[in-house]
C-alpha positions as CSV (number, residue, x, y, z in Angstrom):
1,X,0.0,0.0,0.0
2,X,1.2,3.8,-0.2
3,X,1.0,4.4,2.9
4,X,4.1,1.9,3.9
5,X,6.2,2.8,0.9
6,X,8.3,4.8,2.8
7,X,9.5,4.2,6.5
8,X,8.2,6.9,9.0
9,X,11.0,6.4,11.3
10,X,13.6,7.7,9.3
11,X,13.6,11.6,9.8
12,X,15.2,13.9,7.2
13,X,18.3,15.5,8.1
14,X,19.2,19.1,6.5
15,X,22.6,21.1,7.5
16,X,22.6,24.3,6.0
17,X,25.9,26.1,6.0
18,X,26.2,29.9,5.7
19,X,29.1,30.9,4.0
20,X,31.7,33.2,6.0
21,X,34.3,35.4,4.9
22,X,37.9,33.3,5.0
23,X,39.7,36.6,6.1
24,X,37.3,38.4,7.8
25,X,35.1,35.8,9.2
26,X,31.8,38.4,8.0
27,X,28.6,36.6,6.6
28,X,28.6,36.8,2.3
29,X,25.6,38.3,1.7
30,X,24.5,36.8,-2.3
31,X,21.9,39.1,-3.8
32,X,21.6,39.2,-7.3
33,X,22.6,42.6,-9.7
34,X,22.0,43.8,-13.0
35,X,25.5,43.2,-14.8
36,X,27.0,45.1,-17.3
37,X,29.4,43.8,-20.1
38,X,31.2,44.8,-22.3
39,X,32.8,43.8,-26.0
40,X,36.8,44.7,-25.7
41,X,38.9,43.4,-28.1
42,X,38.1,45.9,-31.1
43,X,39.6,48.8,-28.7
44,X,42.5,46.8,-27.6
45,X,45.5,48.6,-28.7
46,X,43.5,52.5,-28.2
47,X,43.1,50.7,-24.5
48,X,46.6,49.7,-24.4
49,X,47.8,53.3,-25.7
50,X,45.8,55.1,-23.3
51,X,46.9,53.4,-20.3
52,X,50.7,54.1,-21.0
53,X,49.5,57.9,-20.5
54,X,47.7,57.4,-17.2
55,X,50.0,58.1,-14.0
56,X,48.7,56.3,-11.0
């Protein structure tokens, strides 16, 4: 019958782990953003030439 299929004894177990900053020990928050991307490699070398001319 379906009412013995399963054994009722048998209690489900759930560990939930949140995760923790390694170096800081502070709770990750995950939330989810809008992204931005973008397409690079046709400015490569005007990238490249303008970051010789940027002083840090």
């Amino acid at each position: 019958t379906p009412d013995n299929c399963f054994n009722s004894s048998i209690e489900p177990t759930q560990t939930i782990s949140y995760p923790f900053c390694s170096r800081s020990d502070t709770p990750l928050i995950y939330r989810a953003v809008s992204s931005w991307f973008i397409r690079v490699e046709d400015m490569v070398d005007r990238l490249l030439a303008n970051n010789s001319k940027t002083y840090w």
